[in-house]
Each structure stands twice: as C-alpha cells, then as structure tokens.
C-alpha positions as CSV (number, residue, x, y, z in Angstrom):
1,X,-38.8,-30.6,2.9
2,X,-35.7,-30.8,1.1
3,X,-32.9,-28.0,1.3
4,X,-32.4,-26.0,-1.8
5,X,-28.9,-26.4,-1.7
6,X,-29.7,-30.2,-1.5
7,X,-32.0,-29.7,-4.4
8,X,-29.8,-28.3,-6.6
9,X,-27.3,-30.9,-6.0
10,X,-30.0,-33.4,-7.6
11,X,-31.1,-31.5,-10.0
12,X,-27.1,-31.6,-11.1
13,X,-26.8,-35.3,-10.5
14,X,-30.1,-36.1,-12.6
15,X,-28.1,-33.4,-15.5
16,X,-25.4,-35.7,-14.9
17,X,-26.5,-38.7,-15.1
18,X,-29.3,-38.8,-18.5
19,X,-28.1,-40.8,-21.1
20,X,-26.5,-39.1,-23.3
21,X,-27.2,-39.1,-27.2
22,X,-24.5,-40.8,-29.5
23,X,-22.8,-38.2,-31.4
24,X,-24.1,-35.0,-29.1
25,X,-23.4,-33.4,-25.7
26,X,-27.3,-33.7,-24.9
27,X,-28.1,-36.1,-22.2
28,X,-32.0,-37.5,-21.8
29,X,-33.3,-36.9,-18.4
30,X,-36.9,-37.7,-17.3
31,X,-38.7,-35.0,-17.6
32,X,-41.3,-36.1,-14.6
33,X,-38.1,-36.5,-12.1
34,X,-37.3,-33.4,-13.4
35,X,-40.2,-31.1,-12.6
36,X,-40.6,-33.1,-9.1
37,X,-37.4,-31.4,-8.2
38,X,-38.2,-28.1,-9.7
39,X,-41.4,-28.2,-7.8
40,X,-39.1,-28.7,-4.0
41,X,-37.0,-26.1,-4.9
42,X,-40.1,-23.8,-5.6
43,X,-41.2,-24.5,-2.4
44,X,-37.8,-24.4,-1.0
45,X,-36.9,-21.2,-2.2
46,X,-39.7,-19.6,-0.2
47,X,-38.5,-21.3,3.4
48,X,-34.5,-20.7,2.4
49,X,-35.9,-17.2,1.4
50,X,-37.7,-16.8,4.4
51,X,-34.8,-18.1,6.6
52,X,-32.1,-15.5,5.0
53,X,-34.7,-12.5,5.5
54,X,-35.0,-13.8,9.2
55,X,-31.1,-13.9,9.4
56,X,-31.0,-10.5,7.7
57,X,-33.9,-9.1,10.1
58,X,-31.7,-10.1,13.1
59,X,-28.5,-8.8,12.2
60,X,-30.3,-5.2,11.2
61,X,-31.8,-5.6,14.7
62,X,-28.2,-6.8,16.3
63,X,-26.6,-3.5,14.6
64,X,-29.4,-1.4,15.2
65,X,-29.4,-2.2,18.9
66,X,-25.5,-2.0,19.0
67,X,-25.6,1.5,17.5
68,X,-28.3,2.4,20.0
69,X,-25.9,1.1,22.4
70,X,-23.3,3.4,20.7
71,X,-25.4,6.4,20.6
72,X,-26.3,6.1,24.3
73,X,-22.8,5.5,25.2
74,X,-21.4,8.2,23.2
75,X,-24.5,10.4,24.8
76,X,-23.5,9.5,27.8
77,X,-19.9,10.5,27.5
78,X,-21.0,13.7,26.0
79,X,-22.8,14.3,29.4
80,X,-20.2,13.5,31.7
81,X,-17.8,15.9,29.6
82,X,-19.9,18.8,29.6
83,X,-20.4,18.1,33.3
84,X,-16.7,17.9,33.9
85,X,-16.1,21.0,32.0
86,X,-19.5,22.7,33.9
87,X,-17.6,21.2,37.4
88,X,-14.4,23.0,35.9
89,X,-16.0,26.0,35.4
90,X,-17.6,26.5,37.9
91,X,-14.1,25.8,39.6
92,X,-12.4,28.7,37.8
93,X,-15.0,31.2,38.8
94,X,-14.7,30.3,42.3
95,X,-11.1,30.5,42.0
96,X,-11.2,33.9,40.3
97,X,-13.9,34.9,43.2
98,X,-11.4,33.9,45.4
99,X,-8.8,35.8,43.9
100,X,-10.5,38.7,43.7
101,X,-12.1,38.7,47.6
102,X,-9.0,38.1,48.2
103,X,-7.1,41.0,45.9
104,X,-9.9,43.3,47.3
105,X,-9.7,42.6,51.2
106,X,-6.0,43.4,50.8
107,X,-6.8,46.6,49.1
108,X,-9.4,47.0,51.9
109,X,-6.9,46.4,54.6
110,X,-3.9,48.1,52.9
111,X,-6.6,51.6,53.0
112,X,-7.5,50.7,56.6
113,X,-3.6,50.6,57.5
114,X,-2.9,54.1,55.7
115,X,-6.1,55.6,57.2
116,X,-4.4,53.8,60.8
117,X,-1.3,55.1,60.3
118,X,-2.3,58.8,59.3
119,X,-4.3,58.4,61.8
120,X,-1.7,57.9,64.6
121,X,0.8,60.6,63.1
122,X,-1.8,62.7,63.5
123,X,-2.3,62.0,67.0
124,X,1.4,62.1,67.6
125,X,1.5,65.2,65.6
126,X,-1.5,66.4,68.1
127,X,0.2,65.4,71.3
128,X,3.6,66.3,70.7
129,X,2.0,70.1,69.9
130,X,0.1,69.7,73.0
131,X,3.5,69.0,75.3
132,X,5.1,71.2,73.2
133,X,2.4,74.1,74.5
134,X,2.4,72.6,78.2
135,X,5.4,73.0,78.5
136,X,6.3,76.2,77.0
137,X,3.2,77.4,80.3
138,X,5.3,75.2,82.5
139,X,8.6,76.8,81.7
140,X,6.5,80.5,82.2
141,X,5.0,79.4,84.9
142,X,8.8,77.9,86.4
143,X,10.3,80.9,85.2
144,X,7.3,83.4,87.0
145,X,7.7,81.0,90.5
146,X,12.4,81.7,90.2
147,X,11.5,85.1,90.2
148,X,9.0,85.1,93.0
149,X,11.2,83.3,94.7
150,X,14.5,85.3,94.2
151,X,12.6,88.2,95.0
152,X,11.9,86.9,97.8
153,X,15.6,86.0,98.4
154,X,16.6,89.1,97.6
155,X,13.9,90.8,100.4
156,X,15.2,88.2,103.3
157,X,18.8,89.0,102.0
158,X,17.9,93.0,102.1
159,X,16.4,92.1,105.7
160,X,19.4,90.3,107.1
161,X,21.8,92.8,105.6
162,X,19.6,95.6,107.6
163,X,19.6,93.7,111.0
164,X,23.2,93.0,110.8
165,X,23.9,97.0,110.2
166,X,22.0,98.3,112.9
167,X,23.5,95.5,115.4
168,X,26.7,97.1,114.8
C-alpha cells in the first residue's frame, strides 16, 4: 500500500499532466485514474493515521515515564533533605543537651566546691577554737604546776635557810 505522501504526489502529477483545454487553465484528467488514487489515499489515511497516533502514543508514554522519573527523583531528593535536616536536628538537640549537661554539672560542681569549701572553714574555724580552748587549759594547768612548783621552791629554800641558821 502506497504512502499518502506518495499519493499525493500522483494525484499532483496526474493534475499536472491532463491536457489542458485551448483557451482555459482547465486540464482533462481521467476521472477513473483519478478516483483509483483517491481510493489509496482513503485507505492510506487510516495506516498514516494510525502510524502518527502510534508515534503520538509513544512520546506521551516517553514523557509520561520521564516525568514519573522526575517525580520520583525530585521525591527522592525531598526525602534525603528532610532526612538531612531530621539528621541536623537531631544534631542540634544533642548539642544543646550537651551544652546544657554540661552548663548544669558545672553548676553542680561549682555548689559542691562552695558547700566543700564552707565546709572546711568551718572545720578550721572548729579546730582553731578547739586549740584555742586547749590551750588556754594548758596555759592554766602550766601556770597551776609553776606555782606548785615554786611553792615548792620556796618550802626547800625556807628549809635550807633553817638548817643553815641553826648550824651556826
């Protein structure tokens, strides 16, 4: 079967090539030759028809599957972003958990230092009373053995002074 281009060309050629009528631009062309061709490109029409919706059919399938391709590709981008902004996310918070642990151990340990160091002056405060008070009892007690004992000076020296009076 003929292509309708092809047909159309001989259709023009048998146009073309009637007689033509003295004194007019009309041409004679045989009317059976004529409707043979008309009758190809009928049936032509059809297959060429048929052809271009099949070429048509394809390229709507070629762009629908390319924007399907699109569509899961940009889908696909949109996860990993919102997974890389999730994984950033979740970064941040565990940074600013991090930050504050760590902004509230130092607190902790800052209290635990005062506490420590009240604490200790406390103790010092405690201890220095406590020598303080033993040794005010010591210094008594010191002060109550000197005058034991220079009493006791004072009874040998009373005794020696005696002897030594009636030995002369």
């Amino acid at each position: 079967m003929a292509d309708f281009v092809e047909i159309v060309d001989r259709i023009e050629e048998l146009a073309t090539s009637g007689r033509k009528l003295p004194m007019s631009k009309k041409a004679l062309v045989d009317p059976d030759q004529l409707m043979k061709l008309v009758d190809q490109l009928r049936m032509a029409i059809p297959q060429d028809f048929s052809r271009a919706q099949e070429v048509l059919r394809k390229r709507e399938d070629l762009l629908s599957q390319g924007l399907d391709e699109a569509r899961r590709i940009r889908a696909s981008a949109e996860t990993e972003l919102r997974s890389r902004i999730e994984d950033a996310n979740v970064l941040k918070e565990a940074q600013k958990h991090a930050d504050q642990t760590a902004a509230e151990a130092q607190q902790k340990a800052k209290r635990v230092l005062e506490v420590a160091e009240a604490e200790a002056r406390r103790r010092t405060e405690a201890a220095d009373q406590y020598s303080q008070e033993v040794l005010y009892q010591l210094e008594q007690d010191v002060a109550s053995v000197l005058t034991t004992i220079r009493h006791g000076i004072e009874v040998l020296d009373a005794r020696q002074g005696a002897r030594a009076v009636q030995r002369a």
